[in-house]
PDB file as gemmi writes it, atoms N, CA and C in Angstrom:
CRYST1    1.000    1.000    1.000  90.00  90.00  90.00 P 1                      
ATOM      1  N   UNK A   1      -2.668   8.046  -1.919  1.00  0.00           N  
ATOM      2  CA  UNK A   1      -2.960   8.350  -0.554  1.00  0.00           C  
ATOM      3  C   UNK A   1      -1.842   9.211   0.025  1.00  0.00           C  
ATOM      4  N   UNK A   2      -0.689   8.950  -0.403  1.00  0.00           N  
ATOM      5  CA  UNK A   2       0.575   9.679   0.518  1.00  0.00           C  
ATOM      6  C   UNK A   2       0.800  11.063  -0.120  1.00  0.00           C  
ATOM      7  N   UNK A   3       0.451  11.036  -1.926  1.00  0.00           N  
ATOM      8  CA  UNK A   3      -0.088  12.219  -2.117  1.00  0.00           C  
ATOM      9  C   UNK A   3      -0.611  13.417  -1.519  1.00  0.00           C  
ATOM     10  N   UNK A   4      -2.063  13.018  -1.323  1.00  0.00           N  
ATOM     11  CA  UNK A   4      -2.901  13.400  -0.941  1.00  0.00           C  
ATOM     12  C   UNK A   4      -2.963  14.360   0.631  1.00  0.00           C  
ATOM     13  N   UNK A   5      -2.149  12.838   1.679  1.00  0.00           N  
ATOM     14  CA  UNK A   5      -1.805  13.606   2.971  1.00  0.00           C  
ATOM     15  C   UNK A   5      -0.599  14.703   2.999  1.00  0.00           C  
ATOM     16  N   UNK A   6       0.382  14.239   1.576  1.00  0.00           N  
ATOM     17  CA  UNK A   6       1.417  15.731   1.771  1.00  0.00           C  
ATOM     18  C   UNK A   6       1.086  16.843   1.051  1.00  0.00           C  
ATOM     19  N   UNK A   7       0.041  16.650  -0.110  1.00  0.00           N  
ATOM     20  CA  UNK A   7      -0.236  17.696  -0.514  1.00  0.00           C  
ATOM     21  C   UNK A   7      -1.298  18.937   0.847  1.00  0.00           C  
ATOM     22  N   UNK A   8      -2.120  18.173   1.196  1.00  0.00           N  
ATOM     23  CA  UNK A   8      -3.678  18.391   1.833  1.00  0.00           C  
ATOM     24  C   UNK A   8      -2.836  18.725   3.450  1.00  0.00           C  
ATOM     25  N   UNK A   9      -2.311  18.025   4.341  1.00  0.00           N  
ATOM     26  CA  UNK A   9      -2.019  17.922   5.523  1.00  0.00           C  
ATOM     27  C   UNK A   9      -2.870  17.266   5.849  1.00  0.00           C  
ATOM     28  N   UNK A  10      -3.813  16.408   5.491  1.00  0.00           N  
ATOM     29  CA  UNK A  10      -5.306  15.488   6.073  1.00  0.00           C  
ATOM     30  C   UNK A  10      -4.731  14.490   6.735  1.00  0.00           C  
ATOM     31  N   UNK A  11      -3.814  13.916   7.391  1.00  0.00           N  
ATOM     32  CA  UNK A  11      -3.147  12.870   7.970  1.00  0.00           C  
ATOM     33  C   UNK A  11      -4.492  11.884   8.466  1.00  0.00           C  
ATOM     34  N   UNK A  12      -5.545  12.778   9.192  1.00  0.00           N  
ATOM     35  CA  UNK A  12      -6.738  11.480   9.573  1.00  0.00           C  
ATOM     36  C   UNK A  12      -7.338  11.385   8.052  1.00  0.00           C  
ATOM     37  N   UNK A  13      -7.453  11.743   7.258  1.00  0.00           N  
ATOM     38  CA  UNK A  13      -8.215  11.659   6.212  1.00  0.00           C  
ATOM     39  C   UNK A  13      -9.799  12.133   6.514  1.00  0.00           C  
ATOM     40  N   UNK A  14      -9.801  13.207   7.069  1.00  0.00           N  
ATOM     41  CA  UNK A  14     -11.558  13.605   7.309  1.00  0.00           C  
ATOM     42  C   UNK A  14     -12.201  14.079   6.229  1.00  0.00           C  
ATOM     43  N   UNK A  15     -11.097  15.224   5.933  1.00  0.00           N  
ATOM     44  CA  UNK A  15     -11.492  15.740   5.096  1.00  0.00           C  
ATOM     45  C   UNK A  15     -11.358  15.610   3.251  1.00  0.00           C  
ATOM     46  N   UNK A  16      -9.800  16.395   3.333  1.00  0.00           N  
ATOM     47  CA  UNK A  16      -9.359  16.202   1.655  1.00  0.00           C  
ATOM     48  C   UNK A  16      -9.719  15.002   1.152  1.00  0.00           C  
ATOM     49  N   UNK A  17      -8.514  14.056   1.884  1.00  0.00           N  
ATOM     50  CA  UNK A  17      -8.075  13.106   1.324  1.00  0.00           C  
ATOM     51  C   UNK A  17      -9.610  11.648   2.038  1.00  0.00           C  
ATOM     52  N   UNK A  18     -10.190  11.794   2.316  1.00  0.00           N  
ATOM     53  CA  UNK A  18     -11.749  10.848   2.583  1.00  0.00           C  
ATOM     54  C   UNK A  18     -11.871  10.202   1.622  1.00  0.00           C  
ATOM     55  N   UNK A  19     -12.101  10.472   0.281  1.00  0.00           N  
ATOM     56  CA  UNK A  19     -11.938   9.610  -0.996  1.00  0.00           C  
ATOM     57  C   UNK A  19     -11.402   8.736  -1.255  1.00  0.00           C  
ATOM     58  N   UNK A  20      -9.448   9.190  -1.381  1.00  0.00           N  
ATOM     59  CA  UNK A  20      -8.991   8.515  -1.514  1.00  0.00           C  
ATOM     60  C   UNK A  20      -8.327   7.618   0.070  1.00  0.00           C  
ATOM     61  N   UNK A  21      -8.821   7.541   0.780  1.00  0.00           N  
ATOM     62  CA  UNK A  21      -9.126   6.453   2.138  1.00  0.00           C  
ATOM     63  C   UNK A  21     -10.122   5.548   1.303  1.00  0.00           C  
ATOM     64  N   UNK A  22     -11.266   6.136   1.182  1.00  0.00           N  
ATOM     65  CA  UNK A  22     -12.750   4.710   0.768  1.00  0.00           C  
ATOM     66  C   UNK A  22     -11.568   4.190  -0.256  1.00  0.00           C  
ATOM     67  N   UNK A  23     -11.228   4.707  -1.344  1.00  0.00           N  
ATOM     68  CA  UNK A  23     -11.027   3.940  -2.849  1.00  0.00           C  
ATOM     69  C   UNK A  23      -9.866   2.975  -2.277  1.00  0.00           C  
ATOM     70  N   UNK A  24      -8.788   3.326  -1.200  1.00  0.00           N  
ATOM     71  CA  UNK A  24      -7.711   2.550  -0.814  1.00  0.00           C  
ATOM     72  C   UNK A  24      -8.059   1.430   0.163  1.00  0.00           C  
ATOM     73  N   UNK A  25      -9.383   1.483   0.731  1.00  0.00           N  
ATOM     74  CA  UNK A  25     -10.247   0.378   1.595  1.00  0.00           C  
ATOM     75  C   UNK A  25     -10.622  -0.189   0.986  1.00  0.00           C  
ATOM     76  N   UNK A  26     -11.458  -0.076  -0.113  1.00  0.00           N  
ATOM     77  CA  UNK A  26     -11.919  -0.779  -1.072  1.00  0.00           C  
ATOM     78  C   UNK A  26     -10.722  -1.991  -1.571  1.00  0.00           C  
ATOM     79  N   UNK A  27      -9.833  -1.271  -2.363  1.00  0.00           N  
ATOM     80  CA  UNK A  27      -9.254  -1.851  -3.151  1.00  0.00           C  
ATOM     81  C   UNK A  27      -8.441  -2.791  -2.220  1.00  0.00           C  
ATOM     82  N   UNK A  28      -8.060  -2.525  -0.620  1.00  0.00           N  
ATOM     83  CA  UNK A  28      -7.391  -3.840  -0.035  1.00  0.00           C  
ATOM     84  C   UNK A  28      -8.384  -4.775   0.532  1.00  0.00           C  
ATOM     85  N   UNK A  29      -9.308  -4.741   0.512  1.00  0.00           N  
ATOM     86  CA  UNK A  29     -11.144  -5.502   0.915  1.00  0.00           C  
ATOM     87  C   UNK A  29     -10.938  -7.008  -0.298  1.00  0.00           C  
ATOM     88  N   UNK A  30     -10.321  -6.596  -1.878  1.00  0.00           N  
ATOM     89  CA  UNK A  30     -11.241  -7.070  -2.556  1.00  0.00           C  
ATOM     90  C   UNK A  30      -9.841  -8.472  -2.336  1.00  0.00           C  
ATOM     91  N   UNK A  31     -10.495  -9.920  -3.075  1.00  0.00           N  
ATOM     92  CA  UNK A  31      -9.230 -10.563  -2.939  1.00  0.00           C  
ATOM     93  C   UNK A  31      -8.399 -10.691  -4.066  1.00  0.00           C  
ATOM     94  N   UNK A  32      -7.486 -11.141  -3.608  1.00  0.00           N  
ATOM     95  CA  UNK A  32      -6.281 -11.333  -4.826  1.00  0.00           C  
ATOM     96  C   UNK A  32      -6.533 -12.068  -5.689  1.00  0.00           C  
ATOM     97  N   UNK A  33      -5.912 -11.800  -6.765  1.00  0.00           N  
ATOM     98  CA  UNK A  33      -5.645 -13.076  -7.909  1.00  0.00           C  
ATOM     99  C   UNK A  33      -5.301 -13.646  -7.383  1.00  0.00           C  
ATOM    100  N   UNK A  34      -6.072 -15.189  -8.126  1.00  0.00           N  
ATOM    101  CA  UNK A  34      -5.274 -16.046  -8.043  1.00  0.00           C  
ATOM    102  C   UNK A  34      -4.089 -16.711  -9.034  1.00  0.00           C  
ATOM    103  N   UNK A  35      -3.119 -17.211  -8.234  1.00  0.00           N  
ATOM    104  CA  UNK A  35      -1.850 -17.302  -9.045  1.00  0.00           C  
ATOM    105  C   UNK A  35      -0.928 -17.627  -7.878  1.00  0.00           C  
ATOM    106  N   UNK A  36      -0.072 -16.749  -7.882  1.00  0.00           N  
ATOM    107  CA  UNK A  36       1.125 -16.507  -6.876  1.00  0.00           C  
ATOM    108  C   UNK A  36       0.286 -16.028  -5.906  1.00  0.00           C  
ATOM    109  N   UNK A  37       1.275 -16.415  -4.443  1.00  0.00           N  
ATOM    110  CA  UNK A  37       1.023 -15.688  -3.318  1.00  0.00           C  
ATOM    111  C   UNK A  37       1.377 -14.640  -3.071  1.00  0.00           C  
ATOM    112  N   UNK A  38       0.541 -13.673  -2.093  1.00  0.00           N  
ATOM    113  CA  UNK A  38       0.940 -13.079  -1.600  1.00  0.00           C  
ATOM    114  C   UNK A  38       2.293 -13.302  -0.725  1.00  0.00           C  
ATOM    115  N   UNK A  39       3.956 -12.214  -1.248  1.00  0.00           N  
ATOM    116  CA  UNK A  39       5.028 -12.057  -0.467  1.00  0.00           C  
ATOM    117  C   UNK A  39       5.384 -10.683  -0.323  1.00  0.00           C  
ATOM    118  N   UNK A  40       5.780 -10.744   0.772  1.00  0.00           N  
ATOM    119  CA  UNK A  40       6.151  -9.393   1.240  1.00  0.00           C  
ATOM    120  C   UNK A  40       7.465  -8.963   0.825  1.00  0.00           C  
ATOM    121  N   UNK A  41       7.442  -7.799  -0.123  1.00  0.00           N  
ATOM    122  CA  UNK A  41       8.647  -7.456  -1.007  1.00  0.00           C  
ATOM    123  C   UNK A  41       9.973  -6.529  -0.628  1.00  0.00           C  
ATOM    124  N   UNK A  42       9.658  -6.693   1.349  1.00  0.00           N  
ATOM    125  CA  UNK A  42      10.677  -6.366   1.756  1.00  0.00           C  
ATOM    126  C   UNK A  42      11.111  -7.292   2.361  1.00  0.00           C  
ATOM    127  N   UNK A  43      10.689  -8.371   2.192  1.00  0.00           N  
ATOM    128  CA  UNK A  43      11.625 -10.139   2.820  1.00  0.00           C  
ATOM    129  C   UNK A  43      12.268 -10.111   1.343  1.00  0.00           C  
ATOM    130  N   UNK A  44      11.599 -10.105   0.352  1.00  0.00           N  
ATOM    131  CA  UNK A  44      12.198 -10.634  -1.035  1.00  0.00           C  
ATOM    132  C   UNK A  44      13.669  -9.643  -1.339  1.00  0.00           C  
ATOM    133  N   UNK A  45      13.767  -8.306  -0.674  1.00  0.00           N  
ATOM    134  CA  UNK A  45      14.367  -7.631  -1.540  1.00  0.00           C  
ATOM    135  C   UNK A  45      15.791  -7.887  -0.461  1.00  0.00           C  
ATOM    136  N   UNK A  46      15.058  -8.299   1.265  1.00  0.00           N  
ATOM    137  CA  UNK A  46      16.274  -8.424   1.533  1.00  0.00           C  
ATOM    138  C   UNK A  46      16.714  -9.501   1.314  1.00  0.00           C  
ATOM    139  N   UNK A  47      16.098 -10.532   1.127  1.00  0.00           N  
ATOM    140  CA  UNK A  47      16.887 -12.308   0.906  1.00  0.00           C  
ATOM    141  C   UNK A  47      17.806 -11.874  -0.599  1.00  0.00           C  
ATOM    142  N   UNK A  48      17.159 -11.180  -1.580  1.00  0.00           N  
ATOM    143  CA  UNK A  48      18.297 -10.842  -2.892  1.00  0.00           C  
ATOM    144  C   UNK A  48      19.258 -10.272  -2.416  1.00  0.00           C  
ATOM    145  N   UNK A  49      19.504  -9.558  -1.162  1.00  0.00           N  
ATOM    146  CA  UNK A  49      20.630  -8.376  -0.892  1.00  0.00           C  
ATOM    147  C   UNK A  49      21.093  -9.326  -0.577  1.00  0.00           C  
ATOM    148  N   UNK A  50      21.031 -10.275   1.125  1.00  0.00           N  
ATOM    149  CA  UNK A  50      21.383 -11.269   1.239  1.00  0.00           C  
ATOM    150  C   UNK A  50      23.021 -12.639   0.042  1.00  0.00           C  
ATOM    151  N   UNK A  51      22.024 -12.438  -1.075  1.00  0.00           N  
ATOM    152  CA  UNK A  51      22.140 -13.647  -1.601  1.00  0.00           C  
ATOM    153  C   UNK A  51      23.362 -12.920  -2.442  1.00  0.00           C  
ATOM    154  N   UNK A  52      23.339 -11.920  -2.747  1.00  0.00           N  
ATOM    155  CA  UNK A  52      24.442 -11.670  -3.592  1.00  0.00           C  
ATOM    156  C   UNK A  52      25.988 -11.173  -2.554  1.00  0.00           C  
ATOM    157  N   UNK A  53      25.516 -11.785  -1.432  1.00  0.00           N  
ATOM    158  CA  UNK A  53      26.516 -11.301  -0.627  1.00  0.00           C  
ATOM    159  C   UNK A  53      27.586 -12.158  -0.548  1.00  0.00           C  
TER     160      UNK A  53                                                      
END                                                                             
């Protein structure tokens, strides 16, 4: 997607990049494995910065 808007300039996605908008809707629509939870890997990366402090 970030491709797409720096290659294209499509920032709304109307045009170029429309595709890859559906395929990136899609793919956050569907649900997760199950397993682990969902964490947000900028809490994780700062609690490691954190921790080695």
């Amino acid at each position: 997607m970030l491709s797409c808007w720096a290659s294209s300039g499509d920032l709304a996605s109307s045009t170029a990049c429309r595709d890859a908008a559906a395929r990136l809707q899609e793919c956050m629509r569907k649900p997760q494995a199950k397993g682990k939870p969902r964490v947000s890997s900028i809490n994780y990366l700062l609690a490691r910065t954190n921790a080695q402090r």
